[in-house]
Backbone as CSV, one residue per row, in Angstrom:
resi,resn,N_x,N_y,N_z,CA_x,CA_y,CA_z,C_x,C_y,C_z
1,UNK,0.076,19.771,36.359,0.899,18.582,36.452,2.112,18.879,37.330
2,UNK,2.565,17.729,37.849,3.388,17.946,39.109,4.739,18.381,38.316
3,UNK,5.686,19.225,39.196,6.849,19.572,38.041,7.416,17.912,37.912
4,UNK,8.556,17.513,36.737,9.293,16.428,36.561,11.037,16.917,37.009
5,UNK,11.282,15.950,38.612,12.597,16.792,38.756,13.325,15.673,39.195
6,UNK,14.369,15.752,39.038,15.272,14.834,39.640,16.170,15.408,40.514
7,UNK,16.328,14.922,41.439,17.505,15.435,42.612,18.913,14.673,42.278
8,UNK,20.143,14.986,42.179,21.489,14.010,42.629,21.785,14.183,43.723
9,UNK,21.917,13.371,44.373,22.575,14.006,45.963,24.096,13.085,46.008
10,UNK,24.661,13.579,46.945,26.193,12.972,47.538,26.205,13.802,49.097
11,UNK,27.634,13.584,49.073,27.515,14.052,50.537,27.847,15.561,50.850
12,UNK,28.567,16.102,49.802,29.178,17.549,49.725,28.604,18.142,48.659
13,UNK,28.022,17.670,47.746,27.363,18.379,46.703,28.431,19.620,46.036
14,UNK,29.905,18.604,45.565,30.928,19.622,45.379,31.387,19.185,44.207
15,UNK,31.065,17.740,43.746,31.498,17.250,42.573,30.718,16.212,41.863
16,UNK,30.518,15.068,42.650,29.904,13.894,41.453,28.137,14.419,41.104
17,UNK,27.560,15.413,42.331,26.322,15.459,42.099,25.584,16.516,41.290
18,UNK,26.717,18.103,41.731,26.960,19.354,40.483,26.883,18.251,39.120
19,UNK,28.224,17.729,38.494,28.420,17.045,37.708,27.193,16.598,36.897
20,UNK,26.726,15.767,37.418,25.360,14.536,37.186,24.344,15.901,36.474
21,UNK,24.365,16.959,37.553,23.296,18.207,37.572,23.649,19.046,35.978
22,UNK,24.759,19.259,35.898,25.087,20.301,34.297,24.852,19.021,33.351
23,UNK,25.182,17.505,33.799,25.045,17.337,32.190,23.403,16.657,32.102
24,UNK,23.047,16.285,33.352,21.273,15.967,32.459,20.706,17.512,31.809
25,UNK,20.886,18.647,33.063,20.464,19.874,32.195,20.673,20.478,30.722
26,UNK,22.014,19.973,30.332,22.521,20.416,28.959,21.458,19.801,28.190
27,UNK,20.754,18.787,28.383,20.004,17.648,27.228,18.757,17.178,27.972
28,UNK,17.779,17.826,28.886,16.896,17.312,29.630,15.922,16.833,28.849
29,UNK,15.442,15.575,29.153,14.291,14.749,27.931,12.801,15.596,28.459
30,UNK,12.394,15.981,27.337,10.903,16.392,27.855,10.986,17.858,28.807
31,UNK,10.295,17.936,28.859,10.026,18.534,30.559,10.686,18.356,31.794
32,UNK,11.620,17.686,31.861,12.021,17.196,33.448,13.572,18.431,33.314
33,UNK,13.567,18.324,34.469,15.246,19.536,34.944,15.622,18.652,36.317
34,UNK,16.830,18.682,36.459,17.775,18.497,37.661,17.795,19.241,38.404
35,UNK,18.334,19.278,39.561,19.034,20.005,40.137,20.141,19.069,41.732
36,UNK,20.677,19.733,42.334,21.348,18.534,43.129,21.515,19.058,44.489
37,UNK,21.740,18.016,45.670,22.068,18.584,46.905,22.898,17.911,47.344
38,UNK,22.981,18.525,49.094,24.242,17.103,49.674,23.613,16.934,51.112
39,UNK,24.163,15.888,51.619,23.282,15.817,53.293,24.883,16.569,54.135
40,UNK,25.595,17.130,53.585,26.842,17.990,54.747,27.282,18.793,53.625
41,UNK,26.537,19.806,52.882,27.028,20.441,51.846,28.760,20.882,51.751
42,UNK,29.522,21.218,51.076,30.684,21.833,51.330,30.760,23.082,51.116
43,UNK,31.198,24.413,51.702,31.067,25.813,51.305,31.372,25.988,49.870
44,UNK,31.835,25.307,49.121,32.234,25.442,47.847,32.604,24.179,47.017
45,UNK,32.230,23.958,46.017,32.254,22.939,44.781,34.132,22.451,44.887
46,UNK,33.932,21.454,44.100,35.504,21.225,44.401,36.182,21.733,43.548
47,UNK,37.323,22.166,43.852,37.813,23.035,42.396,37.945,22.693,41.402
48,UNK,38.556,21.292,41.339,38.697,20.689,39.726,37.183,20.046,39.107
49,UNK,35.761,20.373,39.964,34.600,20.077,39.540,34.415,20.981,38.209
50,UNK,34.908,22.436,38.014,34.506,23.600,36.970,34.917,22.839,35.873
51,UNK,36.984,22.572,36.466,37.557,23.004,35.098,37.148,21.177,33.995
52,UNK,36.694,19.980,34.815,36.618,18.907,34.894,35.424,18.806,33.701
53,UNK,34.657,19.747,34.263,33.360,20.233,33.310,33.424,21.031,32.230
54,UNK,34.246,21.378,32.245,34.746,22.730,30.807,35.154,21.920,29.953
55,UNK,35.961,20.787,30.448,36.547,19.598,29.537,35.163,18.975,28.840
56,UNK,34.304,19.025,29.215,33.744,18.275,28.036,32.327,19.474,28.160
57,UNK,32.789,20.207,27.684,31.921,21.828,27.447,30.609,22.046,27.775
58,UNK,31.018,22.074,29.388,29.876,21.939,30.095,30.084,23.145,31.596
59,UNK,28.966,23.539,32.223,29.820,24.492,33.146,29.198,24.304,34.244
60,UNK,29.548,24.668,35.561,29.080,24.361,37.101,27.756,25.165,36.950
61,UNK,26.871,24.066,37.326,25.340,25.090,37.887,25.584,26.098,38.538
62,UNK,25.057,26.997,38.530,25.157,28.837,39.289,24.836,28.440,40.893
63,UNK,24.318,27.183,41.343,24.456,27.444,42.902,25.266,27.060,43.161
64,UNK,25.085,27.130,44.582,27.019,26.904,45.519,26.031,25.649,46.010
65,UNK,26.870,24.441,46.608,26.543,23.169,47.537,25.770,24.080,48.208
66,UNK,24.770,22.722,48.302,23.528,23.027,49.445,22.698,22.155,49.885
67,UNK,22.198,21.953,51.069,21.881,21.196,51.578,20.291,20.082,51.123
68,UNK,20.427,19.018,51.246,19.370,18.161,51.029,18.297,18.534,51.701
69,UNK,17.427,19.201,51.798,16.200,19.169,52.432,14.526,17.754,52.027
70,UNK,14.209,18.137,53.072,12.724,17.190,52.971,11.955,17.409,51.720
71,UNK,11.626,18.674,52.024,10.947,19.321,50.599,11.362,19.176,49.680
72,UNK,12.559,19.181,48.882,13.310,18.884,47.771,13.270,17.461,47.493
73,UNK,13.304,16.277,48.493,13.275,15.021,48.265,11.776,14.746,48.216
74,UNK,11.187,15.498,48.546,9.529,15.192,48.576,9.087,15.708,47.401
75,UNK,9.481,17.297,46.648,9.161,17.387,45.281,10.274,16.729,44.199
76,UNK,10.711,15.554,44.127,11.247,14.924,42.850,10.721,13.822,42.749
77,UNK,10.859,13.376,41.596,10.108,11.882,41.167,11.333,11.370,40.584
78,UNK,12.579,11.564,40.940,13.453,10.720,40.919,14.575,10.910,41.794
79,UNK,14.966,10.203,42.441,16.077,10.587,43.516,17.493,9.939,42.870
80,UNK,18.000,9.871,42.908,19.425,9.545,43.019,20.786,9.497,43.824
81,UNK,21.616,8.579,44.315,22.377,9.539,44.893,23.695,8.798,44.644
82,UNK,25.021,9.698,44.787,25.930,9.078,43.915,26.640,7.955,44.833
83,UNK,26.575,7.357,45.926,27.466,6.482,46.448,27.209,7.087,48.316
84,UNK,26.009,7.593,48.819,26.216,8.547,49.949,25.474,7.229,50.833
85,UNK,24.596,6.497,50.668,24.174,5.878,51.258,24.469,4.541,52.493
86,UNK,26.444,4.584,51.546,27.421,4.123,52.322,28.367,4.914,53.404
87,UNK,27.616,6.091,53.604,28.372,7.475,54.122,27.117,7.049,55.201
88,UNK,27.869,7.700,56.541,27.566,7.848,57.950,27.010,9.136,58.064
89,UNK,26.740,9.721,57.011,26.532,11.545,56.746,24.973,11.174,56.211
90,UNK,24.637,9.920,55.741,23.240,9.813,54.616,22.133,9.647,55.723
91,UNK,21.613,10.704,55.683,20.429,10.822,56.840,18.974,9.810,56.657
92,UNK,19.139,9.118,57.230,17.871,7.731,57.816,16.986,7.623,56.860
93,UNK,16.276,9.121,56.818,14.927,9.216,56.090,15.900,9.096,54.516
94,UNK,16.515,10.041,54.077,16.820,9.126,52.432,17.328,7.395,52.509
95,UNK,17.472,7.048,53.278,17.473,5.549,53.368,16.152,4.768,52.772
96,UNK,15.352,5.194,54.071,14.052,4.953,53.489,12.690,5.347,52.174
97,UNK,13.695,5.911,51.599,13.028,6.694,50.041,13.597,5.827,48.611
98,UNK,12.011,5.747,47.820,12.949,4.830,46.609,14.154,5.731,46.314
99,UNK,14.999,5.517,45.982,16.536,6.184,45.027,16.463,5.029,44.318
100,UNK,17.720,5.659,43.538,18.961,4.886,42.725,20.353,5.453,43.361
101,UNK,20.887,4.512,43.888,22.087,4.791,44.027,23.026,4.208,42.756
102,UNK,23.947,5.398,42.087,24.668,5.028,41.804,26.572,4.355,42.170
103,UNK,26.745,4.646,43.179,27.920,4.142,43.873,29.110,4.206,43.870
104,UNK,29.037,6.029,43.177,30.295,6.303,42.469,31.754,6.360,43.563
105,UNK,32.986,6.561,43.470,33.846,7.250,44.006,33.644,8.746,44.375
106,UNK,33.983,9.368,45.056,34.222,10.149,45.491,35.743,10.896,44.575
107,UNK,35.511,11.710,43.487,36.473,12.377,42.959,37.741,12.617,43.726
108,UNK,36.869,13.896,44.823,37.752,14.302,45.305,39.143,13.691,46.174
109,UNK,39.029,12.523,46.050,39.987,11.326,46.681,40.918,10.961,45.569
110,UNK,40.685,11.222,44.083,41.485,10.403,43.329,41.566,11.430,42.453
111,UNK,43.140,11.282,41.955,44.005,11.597,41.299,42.776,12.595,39.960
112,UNK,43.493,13.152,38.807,42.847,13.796,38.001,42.121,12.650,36.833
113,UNK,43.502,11.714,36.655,43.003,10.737,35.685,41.549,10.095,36.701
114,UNK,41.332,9.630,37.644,40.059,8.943,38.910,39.038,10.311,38.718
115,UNK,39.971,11.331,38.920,38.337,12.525,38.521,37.468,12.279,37.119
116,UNK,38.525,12.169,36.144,37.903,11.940,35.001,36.967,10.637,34.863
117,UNK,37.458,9.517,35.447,36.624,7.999,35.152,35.509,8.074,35.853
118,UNK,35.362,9.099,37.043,33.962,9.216,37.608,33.239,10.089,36.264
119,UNK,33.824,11.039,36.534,33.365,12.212,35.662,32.159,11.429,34.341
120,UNK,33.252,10.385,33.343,33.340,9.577,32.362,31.939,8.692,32.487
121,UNK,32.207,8.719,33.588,30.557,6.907,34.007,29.516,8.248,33.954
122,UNK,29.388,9.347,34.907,28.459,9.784,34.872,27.731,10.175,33.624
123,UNK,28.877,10.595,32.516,28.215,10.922,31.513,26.721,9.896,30.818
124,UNK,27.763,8.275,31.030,27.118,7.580,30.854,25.808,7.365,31.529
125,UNK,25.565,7.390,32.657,24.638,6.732,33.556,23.966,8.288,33.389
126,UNK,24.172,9.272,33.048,23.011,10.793,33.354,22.177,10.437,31.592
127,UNK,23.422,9.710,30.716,22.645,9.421,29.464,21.492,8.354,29.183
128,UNK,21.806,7.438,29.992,21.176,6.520,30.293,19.624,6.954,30.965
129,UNK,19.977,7.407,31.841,18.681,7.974,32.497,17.794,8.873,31.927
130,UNK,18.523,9.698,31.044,18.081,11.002,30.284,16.676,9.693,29.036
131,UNK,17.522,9.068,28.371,16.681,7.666,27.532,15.929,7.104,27.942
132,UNK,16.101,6.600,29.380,14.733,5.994,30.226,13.632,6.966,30.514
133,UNK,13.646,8.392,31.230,12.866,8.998,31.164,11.887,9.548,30.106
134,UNK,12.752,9.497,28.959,12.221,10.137,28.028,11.450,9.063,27.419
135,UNK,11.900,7.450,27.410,10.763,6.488,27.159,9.692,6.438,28.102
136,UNK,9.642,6.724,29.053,8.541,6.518,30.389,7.486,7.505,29.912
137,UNK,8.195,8.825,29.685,7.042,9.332,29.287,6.196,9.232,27.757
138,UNK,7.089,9.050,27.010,6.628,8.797,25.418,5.720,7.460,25.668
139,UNK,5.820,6.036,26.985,4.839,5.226,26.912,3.733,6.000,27.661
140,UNK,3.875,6.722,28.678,2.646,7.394,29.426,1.660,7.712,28.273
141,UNK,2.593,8.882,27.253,1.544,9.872,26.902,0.665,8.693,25.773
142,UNK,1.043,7.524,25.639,0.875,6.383,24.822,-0.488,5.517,24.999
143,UNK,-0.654,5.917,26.513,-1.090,4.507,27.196,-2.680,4.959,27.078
144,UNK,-2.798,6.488,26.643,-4.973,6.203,26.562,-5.503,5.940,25.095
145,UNK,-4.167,5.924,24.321,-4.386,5.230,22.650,-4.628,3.967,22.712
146,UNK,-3.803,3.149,23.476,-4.036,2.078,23.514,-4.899,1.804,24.052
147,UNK,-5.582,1.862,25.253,-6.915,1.818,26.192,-7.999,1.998,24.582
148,UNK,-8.116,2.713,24.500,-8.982,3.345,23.575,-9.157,2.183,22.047
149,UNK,-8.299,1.696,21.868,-8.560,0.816,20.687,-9.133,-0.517,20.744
């Protein structure tokens, strides 16, 4: 069976998409894992991405930003991306790929209290998603019982 992965992407892969990445991993439904990229990675996460995450006891994935590749968008069955698609940086071909954009801010622009309210939605919207997946598959594994009756 194909792995179950989800990508987050943004444009620096330094904050909203790390982020998105530690907290579906803390609680992944089923089988599925995260992981995240960026289409202009930044040499390094943003700094207040760690301590932003410690706040709600959680810690930066072990990679450094890195770049969106083909292959990576070609092995996930869910894309995401946090607000990049309005960025001049979001390369053509993820245009043309189902996503979800979520449409966040950009942290690194706003104040600590603006880090946190992104921070805050994501929790929400990675929980959200974490519930949908985990129903998608609980109807999959569902669907040859029903055939069958």
């Amino acid at each position: 069976m194909a792995e179950k992965l989800v990508v987050f992407i943004c444009v620096e892969n330094a904050a909203r998409s790390l982020m998105a990445e530690s907290m579906f991993n803390a609680d992944p439904p089923g089988d599925w894992r995260a992981t995240s990229a960026g289409t202009r990675p930044a040499a390094a996460p943003n700094p207040r991405t760690g301590p932003m995450l410690k706040e709600i006891q959680l810690a930066l994935p072990e990679h450094r930003p890195r770049h969106l590749s083909p292959e990576l968008t070609d092995r996930a069955r869910v894309l995401v991306t946090m607000g990049c698609l309005d960025d001049a940086s979001c390369p053509a071909r993820l245009k043309s790929l189902e996503l979800r954009d979520w449409s966040l801010e950009d942290p690194a622009k706003l104040d600590d209290e603006g880090f946190r309210r992104v921070r805050d939605r994501l929790v929400s919207l990675v929980r959200g998603l974490r519930a949908e997946l985990l129903l998608s598959d609980r109807r999959a594994a569902d669907m040859p019982h029903r055939q069958s009756r």
